[in-house]
C-alpha positions as CSV (number, residue, x, y, z in Angstrom):
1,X,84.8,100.4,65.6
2,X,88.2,99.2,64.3
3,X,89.3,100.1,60.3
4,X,89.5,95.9,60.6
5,X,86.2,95.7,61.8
6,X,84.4,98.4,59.4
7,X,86.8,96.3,56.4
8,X,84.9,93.1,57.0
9,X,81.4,94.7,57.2
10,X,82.3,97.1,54.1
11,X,83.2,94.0,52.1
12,X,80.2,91.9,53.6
13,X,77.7,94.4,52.4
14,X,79.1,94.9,48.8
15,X,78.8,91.1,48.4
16,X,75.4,91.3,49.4
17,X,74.4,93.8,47.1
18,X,75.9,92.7,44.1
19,X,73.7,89.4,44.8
20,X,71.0,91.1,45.0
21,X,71.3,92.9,41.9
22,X,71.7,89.5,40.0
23,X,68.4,88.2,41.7
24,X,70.2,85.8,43.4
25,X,70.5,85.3,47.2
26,X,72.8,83.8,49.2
27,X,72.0,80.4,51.5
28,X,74.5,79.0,54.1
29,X,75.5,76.1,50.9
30,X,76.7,78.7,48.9
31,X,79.7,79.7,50.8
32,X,80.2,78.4,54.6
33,X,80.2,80.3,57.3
34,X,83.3,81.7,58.7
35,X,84.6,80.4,62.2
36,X,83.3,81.9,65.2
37,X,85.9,80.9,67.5
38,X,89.8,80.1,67.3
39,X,91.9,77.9,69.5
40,X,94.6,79.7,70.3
41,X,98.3,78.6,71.8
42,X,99.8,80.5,74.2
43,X,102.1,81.2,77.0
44,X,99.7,79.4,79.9
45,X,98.0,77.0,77.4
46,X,95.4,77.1,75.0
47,X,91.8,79.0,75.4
48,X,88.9,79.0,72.9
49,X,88.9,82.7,71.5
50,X,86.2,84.8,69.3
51,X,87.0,85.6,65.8
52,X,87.0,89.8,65.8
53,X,86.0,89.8,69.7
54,X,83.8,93.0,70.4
55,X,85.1,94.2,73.5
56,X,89.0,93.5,74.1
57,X,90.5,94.3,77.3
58,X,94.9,94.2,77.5
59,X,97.4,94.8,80.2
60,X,100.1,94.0,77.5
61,X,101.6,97.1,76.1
62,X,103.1,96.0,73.3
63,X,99.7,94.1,72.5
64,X,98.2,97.5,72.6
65,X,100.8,98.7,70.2
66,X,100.8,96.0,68.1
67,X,96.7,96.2,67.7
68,X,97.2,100.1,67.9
69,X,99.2,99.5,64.8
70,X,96.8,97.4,62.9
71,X,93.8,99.5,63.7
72,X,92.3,97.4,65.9
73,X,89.9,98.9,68.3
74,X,91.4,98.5,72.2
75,X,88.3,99.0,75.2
76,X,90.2,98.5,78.3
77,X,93.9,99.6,79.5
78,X,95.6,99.9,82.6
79,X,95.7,103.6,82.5
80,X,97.9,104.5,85.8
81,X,101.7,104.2,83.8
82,X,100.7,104.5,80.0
83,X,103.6,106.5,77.9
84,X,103.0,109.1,75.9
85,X,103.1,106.7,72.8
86,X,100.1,105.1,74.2
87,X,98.1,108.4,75.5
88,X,95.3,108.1,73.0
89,X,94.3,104.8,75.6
90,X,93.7,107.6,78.6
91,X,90.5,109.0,79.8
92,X,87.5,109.2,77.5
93,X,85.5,105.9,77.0
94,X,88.8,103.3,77.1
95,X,87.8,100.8,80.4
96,X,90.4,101.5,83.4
97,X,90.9,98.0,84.0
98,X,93.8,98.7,86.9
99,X,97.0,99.0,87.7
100,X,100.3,97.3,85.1
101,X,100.6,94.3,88.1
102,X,96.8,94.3,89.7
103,X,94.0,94.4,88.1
104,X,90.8,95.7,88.8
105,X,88.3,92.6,88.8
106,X,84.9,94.3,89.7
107,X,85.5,96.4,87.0
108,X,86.6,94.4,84.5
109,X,83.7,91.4,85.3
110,X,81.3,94.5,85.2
111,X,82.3,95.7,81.6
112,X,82.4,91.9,80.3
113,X,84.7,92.1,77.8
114,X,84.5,89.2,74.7
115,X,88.6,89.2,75.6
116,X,91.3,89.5,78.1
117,X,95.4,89.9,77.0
118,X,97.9,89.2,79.6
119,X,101.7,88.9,79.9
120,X,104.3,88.3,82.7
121,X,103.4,91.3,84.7
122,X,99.9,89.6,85.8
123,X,100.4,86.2,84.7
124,X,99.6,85.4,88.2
125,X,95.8,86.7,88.0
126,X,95.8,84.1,84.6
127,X,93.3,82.0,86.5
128,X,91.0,84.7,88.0
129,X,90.7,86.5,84.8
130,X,89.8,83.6,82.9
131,X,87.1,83.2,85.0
132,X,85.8,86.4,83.4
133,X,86.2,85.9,80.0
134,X,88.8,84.0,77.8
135,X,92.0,85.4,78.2
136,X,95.5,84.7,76.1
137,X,99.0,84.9,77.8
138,X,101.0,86.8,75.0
139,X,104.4,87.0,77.1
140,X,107.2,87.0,75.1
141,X,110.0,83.9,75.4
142,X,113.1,85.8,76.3
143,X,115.4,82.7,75.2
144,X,113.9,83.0,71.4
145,X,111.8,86.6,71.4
146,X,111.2,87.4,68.1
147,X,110.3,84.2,67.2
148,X,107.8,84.3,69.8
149,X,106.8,88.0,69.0
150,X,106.1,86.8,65.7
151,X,104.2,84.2,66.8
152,X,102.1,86.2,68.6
153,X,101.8,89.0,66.3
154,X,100.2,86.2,63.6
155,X,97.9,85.0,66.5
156,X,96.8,88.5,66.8
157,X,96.0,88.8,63.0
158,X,94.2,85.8,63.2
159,X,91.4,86.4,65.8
160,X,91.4,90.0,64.2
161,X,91.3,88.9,60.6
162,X,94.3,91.3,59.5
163,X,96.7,88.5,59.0
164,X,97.9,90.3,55.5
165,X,98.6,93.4,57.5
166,X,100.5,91.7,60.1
167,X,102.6,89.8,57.7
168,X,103.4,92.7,55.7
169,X,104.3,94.7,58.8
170,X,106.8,91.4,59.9
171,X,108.5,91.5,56.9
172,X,109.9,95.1,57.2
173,X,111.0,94.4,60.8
174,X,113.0,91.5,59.8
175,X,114.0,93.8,56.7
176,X,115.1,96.4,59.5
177,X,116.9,93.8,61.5
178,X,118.9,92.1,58.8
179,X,120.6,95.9,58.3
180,X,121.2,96.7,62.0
181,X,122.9,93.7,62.2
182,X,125.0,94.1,59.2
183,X,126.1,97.2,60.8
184,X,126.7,95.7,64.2
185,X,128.9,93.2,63.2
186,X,131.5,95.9,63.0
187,X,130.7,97.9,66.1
188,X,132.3,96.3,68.7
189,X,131.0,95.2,72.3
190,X,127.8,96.5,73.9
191,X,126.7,97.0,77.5
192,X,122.9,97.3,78.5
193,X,122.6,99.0,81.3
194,X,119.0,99.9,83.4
195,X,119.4,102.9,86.5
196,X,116.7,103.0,89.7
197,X,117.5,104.7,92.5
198,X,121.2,105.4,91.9
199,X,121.7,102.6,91.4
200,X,122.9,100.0,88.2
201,X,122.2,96.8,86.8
202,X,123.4,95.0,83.6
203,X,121.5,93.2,81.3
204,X,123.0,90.6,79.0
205,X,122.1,87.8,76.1
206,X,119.0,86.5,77.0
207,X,117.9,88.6,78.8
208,X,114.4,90.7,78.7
209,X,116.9,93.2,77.1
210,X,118.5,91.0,75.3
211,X,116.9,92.1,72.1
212,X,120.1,94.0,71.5
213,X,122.6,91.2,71.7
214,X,120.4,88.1,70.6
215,X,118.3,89.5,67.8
216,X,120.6,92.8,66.7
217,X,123.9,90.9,67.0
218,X,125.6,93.7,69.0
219,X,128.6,91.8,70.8
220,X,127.8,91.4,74.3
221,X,131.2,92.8,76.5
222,X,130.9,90.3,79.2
223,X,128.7,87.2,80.3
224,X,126.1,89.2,82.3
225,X,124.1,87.2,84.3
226,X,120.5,88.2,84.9
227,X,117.6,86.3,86.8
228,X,114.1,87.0,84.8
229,X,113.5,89.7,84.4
230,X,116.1,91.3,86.8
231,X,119.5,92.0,86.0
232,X,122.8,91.7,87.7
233,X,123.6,94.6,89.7
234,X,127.1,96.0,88.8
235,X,129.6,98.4,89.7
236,X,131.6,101.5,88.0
237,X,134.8,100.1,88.2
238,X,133.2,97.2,86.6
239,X,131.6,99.2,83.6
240,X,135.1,100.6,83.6
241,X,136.8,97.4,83.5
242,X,134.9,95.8,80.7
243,X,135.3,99.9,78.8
244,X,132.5,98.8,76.0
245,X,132.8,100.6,72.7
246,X,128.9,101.1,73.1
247,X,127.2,101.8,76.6
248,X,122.8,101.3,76.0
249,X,121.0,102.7,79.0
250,X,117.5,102.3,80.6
251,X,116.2,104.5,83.3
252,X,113.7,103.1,85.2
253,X,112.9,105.5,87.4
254,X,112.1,107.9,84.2
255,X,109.8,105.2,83.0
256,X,107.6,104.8,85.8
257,X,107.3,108.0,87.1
258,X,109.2,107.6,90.1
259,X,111.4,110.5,91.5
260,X,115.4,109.9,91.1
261,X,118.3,111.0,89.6
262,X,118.5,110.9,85.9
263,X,120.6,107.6,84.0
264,X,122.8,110.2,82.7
265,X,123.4,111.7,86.2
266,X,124.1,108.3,88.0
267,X,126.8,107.4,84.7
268,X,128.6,111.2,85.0
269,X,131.8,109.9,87.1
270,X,135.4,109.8,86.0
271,X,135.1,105.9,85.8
272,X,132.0,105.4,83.4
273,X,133.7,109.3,81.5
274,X,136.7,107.1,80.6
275,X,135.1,104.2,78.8
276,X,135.5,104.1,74.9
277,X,132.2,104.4,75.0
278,X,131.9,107.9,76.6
279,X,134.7,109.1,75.2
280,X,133.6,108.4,70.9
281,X,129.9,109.8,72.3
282,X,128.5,106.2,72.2
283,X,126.2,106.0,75.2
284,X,122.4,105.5,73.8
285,X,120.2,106.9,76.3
286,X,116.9,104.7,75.1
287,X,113.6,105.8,75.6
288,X,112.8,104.4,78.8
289,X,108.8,103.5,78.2
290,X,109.6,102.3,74.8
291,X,112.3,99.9,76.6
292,X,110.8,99.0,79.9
293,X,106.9,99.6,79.3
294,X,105.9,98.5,76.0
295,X,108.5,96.3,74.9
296,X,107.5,94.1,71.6
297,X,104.7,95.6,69.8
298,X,105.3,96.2,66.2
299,X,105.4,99.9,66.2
300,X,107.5,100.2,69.0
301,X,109.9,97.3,68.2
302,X,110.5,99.0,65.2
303,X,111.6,102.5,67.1
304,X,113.5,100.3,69.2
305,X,115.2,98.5,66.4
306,X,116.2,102.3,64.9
307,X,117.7,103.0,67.8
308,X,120.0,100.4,68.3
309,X,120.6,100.8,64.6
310,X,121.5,104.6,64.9
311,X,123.9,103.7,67.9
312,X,125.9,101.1,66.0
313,X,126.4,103.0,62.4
314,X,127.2,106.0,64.1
């Protein structure tokens, strides 16, 4: 049972008793009874949720970090790709509820969960899943994300009834924010830059790595274009060309699982060596799951928004 859950019943019970000991009782006119359901907002539309849902199933990590963070108890996880942040979610009684892009519908219908959290990865299985039990689309809007994270964060508090928590939690992120980029203003460009395979691609404003440009005010060094969630595949010479004061890499392959060479391998040539970047000992190799895995949950946006900050005030 979540500290959330265990803080409503706690309080419940003492009010309870201390009627009791008055000799008085309490009647649905006294107080009125709290709502048992919440319309909720979200990215695919709107769905009818239970206040403090028993049994909550998510494919979103950073909704898992988020109601990590606020003690909310978590059933069900895909379990194939979960970081080491997350490994408390493996094994034991959490649900395996599939894979990060398929889930596992017989197993899911079978375990019957009071909620279902989604986000772009299997935004497609919306429908199907909501056919199971209601289920919120908690995606994050690249064009505007911490708006939208925030909006999402409060709709978490809501149907969990840790609003105060959440708040509180909000305000020293934006607190955290307001500092990096304070210290940004003064560090000159940045490049985002994600390895797979040997090969690179560069993420820019507005992007689903555009946390660093949009929200942290690093200067972006060139008008990167990327697709969704892809980015634009690029070049040495290019990297060289643009020769960012600050070079932020992602490797993919590390983050997944998948066999490769390492993001600092594929960047050790004489082209990326000679950037400003390189040579002042500004490339940020980012912890890949944080980056590419979990993504905006309030612990880990707050790991994510140290590291950005240590890169720029160094």
């Amino acid at each position: 049972m979540s500290h959330a859950r265990l803080a409503v019943l706690s309080a419940a019970a003492a009010t309870t008793l201390a009627l009791t000991a008055c000799g008085g009782s309490s009647t649905a006119a006294d107080e009125p009874a709290a709502a048992s359901s919440l319309s909720v907002e979200h990215a695919q539309g709107t769905t009818e949720v239970p206040t403090d849902p028993q049994t909550v199933f998510t494919f979103d990590l950073g909704a898992l970090d988020t109601l990590d963070t606020l003690g909310v108890e978590v059933d069900g996880v895909p379990q194939g790709t979960l970081p080491e942040q997350l490994s408390a979610y493996r094994g034991g009684d959490i649900t395996n509820i599939g894979s990060m892009k398929e889930p596992d519908f017989e197993a899911i219908a079978a375990a019957a969960p009071d909620l279902i959290i989604i986000s772009g990865r299997v935004a497609d299985s919306y429908d199907e899943l909501s056919d199971i039990a209601p289920t919120i689309d908690l995606s994050v809007d690249a064009a505007d994300p911490m708006a939208s994270f925030t909006e999402n964060t409060e709709t978490l508090g809501k149907i969990f009834g840790v609003e105060d928590e959440a708040a509180d939690r909000l305000a020293a992120l934006d607190a955290s924010i307001a500092e990096t980029r304070e210290a940004a203003a003064s560090a000159g460009t940045g490049l985002v830059l994600m390895t797979t395979a040997g090969e690179v691609t560069a993420y820019g404003a507005g992007s689903r790595f555009g946390l660093i440009h949009d929200v942290l005010g690093v200067e972006p060094a060139a008008d990167v274009k990327s697709k969704g969630t892809h980015g634009e595949a690029v070049s040495f010479e290019y990297i060289a060309e643009l020769d960012p004061a600050h070079l932020f890499v992602i490797d993919r392959d590390a983050a997944v699982g998948e066999a490769g060479a390492a993001g600092a391998a594929v960047l050790d040539n004489e082209l990326v060596n000679g950037t400003i970047a390189a040579k002042n000992g500004d490339i940020t190799y980012l912890d890949s799951a944080s980056w590419y895995l979990i993504g905006y949950g309030l612990n880990n946006l707050d790991a994510m928004v140290s590291a950005v900050s240590d890169a720029v005030a160094a």
